[in-house]
C-alpha positions as a Markdown table, in Angstrom:
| # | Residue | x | y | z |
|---|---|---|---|---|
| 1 | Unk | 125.2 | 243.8 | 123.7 |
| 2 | Unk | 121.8 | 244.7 | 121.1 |
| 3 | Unk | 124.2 | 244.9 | 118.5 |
| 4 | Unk | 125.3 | 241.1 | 118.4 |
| 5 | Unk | 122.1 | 240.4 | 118.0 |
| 6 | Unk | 121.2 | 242.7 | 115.3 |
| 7 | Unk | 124.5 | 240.9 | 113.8 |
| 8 | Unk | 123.5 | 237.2 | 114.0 |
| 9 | Unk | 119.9 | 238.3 | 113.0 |
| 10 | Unk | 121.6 | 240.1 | 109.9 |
| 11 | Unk | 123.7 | 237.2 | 109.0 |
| 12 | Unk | 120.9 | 234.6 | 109.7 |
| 13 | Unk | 118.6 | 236.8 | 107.1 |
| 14 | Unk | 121.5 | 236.4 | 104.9 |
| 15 | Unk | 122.0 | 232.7 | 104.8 |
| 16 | Unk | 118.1 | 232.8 | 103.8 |
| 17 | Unk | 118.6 | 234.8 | 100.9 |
| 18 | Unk | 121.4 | 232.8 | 100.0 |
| 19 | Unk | 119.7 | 229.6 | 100.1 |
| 20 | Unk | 117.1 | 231.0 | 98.1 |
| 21 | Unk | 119.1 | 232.5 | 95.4 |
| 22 | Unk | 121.3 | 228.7 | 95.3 |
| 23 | Unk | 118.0 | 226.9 | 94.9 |
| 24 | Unk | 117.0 | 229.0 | 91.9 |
| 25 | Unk | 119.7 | 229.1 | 90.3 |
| 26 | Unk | 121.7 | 225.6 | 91.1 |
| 27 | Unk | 118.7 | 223.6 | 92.0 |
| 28 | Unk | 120.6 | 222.8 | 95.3 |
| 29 | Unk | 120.6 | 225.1 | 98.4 |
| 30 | Unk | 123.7 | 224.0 | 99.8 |
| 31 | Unk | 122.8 | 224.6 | 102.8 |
| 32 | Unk | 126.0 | 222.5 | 104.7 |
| 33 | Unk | 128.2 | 225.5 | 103.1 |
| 34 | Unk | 125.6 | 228.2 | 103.8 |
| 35 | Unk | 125.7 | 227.2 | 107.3 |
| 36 | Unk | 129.5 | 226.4 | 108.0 |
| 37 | Unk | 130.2 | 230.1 | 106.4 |
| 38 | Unk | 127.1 | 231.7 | 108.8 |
| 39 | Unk | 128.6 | 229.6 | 111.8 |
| 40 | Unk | 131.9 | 231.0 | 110.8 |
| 41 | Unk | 131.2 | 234.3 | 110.2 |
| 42 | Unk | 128.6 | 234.5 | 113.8 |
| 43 | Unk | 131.7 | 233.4 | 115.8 |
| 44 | Unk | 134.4 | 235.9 | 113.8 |
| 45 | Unk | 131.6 | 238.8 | 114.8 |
| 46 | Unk | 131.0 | 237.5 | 118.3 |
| 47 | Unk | 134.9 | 237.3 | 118.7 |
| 48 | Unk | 135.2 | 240.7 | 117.5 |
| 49 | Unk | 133.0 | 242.7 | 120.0 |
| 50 | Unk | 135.4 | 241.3 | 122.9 |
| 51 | Unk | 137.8 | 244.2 | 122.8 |
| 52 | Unk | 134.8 | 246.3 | 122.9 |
| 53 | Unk | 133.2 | 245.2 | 125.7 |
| 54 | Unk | 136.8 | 245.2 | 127.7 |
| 55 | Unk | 137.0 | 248.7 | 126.8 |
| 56 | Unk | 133.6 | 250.1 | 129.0 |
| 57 | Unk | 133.8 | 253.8 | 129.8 |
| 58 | Unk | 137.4 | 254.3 | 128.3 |
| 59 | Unk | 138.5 | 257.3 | 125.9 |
| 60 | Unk | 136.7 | 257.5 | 122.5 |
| 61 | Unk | 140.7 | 256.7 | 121.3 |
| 62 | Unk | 140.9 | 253.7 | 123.3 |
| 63 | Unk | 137.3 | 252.5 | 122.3 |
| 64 | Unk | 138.5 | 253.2 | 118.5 |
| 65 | Unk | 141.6 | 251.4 | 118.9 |
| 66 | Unk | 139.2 | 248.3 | 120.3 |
| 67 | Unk | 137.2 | 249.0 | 117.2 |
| 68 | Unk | 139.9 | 248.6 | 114.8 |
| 69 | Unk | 141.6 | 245.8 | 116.5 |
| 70 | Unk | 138.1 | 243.9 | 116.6 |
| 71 | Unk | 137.3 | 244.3 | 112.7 |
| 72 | Unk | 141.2 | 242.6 | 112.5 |
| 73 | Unk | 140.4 | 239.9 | 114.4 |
| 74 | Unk | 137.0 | 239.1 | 112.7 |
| 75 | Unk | 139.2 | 239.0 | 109.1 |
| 76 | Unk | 142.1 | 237.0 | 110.9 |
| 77 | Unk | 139.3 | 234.5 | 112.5 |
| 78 | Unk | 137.3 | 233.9 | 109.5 |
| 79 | Unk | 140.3 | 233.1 | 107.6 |
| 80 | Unk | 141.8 | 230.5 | 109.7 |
| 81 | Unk | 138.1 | 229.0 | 110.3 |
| 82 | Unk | 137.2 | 229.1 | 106.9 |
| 83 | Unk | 140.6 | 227.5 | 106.0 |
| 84 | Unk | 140.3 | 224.6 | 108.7 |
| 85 | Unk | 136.9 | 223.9 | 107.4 |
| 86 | Unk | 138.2 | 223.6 | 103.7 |
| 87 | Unk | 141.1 | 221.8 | 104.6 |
| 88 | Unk | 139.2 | 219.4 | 106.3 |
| 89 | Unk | 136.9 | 218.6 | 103.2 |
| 90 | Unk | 134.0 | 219.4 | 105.2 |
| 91 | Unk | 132.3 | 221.8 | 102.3 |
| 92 | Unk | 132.7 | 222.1 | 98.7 |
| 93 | Unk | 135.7 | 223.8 | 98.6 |
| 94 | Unk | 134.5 | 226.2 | 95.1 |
| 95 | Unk | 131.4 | 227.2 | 96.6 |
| 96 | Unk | 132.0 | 227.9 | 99.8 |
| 97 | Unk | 135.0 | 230.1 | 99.0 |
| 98 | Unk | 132.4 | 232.8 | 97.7 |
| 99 | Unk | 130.1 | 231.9 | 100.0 |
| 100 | Unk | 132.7 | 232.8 | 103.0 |
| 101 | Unk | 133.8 | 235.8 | 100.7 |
| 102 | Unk | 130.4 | 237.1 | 100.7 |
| 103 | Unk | 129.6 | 236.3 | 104.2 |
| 104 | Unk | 132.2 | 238.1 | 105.4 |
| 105 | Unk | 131.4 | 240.9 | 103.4 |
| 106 | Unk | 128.3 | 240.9 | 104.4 |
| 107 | Unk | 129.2 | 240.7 | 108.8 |
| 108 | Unk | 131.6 | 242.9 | 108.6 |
| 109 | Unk | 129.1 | 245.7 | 107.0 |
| 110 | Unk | 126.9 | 245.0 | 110.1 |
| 111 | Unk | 130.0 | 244.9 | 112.6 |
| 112 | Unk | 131.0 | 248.3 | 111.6 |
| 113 | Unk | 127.6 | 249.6 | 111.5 |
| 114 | Unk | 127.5 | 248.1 | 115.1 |
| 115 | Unk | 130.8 | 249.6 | 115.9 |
| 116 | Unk | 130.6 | 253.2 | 114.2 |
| 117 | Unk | 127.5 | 253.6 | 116.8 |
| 118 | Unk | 129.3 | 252.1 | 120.2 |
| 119 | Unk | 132.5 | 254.7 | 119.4 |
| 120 | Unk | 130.2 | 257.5 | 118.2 |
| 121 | Unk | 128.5 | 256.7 | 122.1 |
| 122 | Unk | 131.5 | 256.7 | 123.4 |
| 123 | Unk | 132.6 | 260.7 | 121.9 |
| 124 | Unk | 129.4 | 261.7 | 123.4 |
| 125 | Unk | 129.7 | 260.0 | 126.9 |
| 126 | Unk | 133.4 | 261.1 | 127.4 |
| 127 | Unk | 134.0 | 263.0 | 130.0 |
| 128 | Unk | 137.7 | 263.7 | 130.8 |
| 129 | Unk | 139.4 | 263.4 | 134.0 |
| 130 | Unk | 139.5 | 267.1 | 135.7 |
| 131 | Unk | 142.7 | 268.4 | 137.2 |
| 132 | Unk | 142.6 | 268.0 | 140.6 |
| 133 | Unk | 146.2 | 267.9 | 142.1 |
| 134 | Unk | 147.8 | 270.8 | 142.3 |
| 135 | Unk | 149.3 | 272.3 | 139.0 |
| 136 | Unk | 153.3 | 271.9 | 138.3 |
| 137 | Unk | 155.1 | 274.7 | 139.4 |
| 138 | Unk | 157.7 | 276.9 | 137.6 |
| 139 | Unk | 161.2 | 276.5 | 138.6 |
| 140 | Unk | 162.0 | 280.4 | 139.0 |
């Protein structure tokens, strides 16, 4: 899928910009919390297109539904990922709470960007089943 990769490429130009804007203004680039919150939020996106790839040629409803259910999981996922890499003191817990805050902001503009154009693709492509047994009849 093109848009996982304009994902991770967004999220990749974002850790840059990060670590620039950390080194100016803390000295430090942090870049073990600026790549546990990109790691994170890469595999929350990733995880999140699933129920749009399982949903090839359905309804535009059914692709929505995916939609939805994918920008869910990618909250859910960055959560619990973000939390097990906090609880396990592997960043610095203060700094990588707004990191993950903003990295997560910042993926799940680009997932919904990505997913407004797969459902929109999906309307278009649609074509609904004709009627081809025969028609109910009337009890007379």
């Amino acid at each position: 899928m093109k848009n996982l990769v304009w994902i991770i490429a967004g999220l990749l130009a974002t850790a840059v910009v990060a670590a620039l804007v950390l080194r100016q203004t803390k000295g430090d680039p942090h870049l073990r919390e600026i790549a546990f919150a990109t790691v994170i939020t890469i595999v929350s996106a990733t995880v999140a297109l699933v129920p749009l790839a399982l949903t090839p040629r359905s309804s535009p409803v059914a692709v929505f539904q995916a939609a939805f259910g994918g920008t869910v999981i990618h909250l859910f996922l960055t959560l619990g990922i973000g939390a097990a890499a906090h609880s396990l003191g592997r960043v610095d817990r203060g700094l990588f709470l707004f990191l993950l805050l903003a990295f997560y902001w910042t993926s799940l503009v680009f997932l919904v960007i990505a997913v407004t154009q797969v459902v929109r693709r999906s309307a278009r492509e649609f074509q609904p089943p004709t009627a081809t047994a025969a028609a109910p009849q009337s009890k007379h």
